[in-house]
C-alpha positions as CSV (number, residue, x, y, z in Angstrom):
1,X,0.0,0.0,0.0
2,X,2.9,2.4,0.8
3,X,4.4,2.0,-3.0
4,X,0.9,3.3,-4.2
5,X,0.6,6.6,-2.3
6,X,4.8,6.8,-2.6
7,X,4.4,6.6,-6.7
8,X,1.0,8.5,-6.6
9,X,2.5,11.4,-4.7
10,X,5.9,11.3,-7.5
11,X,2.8,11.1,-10.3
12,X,0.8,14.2,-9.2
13,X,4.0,15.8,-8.7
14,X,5.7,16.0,-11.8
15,X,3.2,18.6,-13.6
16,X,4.4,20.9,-10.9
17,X,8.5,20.0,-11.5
18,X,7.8,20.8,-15.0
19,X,6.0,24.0,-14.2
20,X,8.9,24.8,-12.0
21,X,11.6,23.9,-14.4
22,X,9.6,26.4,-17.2
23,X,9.8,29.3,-14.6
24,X,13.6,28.7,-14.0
25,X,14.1,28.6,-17.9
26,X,12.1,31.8,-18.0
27,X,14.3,33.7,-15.0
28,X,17.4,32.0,-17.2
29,X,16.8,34.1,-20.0
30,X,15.5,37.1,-18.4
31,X,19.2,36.8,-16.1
32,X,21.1,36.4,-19.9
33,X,19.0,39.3,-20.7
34,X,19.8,42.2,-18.7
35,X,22.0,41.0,-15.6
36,X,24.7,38.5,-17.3
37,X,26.0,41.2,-18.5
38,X,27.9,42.9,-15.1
39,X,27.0,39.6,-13.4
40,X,27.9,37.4,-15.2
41,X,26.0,33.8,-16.8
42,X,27.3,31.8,-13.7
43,X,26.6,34.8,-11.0
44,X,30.4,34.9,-10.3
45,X,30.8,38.7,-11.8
46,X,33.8,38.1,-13.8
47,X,32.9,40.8,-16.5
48,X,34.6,43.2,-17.9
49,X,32.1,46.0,-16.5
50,X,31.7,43.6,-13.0
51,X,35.2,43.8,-12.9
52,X,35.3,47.9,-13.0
53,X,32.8,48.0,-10.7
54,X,33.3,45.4,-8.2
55,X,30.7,42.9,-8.6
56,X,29.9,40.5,-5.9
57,X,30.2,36.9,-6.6
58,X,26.7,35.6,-6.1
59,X,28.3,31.7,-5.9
60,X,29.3,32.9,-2.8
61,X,27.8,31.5,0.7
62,X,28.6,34.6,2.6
63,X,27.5,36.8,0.1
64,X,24.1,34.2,-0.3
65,X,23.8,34.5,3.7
66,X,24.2,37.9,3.8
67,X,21.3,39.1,2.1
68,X,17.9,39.3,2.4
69,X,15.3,38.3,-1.0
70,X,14.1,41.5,0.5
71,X,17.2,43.4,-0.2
72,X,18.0,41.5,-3.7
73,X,14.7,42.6,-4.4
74,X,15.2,46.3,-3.6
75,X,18.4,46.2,-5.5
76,X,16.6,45.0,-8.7
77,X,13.6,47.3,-8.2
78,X,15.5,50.6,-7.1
79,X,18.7,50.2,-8.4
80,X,22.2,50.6,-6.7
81,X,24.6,53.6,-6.9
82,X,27.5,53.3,-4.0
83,X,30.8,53.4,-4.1
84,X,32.1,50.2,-2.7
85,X,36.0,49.2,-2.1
86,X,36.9,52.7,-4.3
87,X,34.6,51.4,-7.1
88,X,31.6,53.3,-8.7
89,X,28.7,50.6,-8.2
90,X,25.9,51.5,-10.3
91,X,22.9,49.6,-11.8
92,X,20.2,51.0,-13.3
93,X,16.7,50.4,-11.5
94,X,14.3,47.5,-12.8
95,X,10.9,48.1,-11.1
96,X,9.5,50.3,-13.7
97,X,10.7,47.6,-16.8
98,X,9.9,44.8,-15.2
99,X,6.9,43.3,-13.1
100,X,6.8,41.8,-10.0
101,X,7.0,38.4,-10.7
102,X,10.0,39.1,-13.5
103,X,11.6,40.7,-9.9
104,X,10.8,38.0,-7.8
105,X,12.0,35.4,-10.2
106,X,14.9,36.7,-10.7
107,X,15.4,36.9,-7.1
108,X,14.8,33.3,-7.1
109,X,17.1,32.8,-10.1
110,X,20.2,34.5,-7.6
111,X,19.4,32.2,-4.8
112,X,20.3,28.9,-7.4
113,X,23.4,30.5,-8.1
114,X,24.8,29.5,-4.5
């Protein structure tokens, strides 16, 4: 009886994975689209403009466990313009080209860079 509700719980599950994996694919590109290019594909900031201004390497745990989706968020929606280690950090703000959900999946997107 166990196998059943163990291979009826994978069966009804599996829409949902592939609904996931479709959202992922979606942050992907919208990441290749207008963050990849400071940030980096892999998160890491080794770009030629994350190098100038001083990227953070999102792979990074500290960096992961030191901020908040709420921050991230803010970042994305509001932009950023600091100076950081001598380096002019700036990034154009987000919340008025994309929506919320674009935000929050991209927010999602920096957390599976870890």
């Amino acid at each position: 009886m166990n196998k059943w509700i163990i291979a009826a719980v994978v069966a009804l599950s599996l829409p949902l994975s592939a609904a996931r994996a479709e959202v992922d694919k979606k942050a992907e590109r919208l990441w290749k689209g207008k963050c990849a290019s400071c940030h980096g594909a892999d998160g890491k900031g080794q770009t030629d403009q994350g190098g100038k201004m001083g990227v953070a390497d999102y792979t990074d745990a500290a960096w992961q466990k030191g901020h908040t989706d709420a921050a991230i968020k803010d970042a994305i929606t509001k932009g950023v313009k600091r100076e950081k280690n001598g380096k002019k950090q700036e990034m154009d703000p987000f919340g008025e080209k994309l929506d919320a959900a674009q935000i929050d999946s991209l927010v999602a997107y920096i957390r599976t860079l870890k």
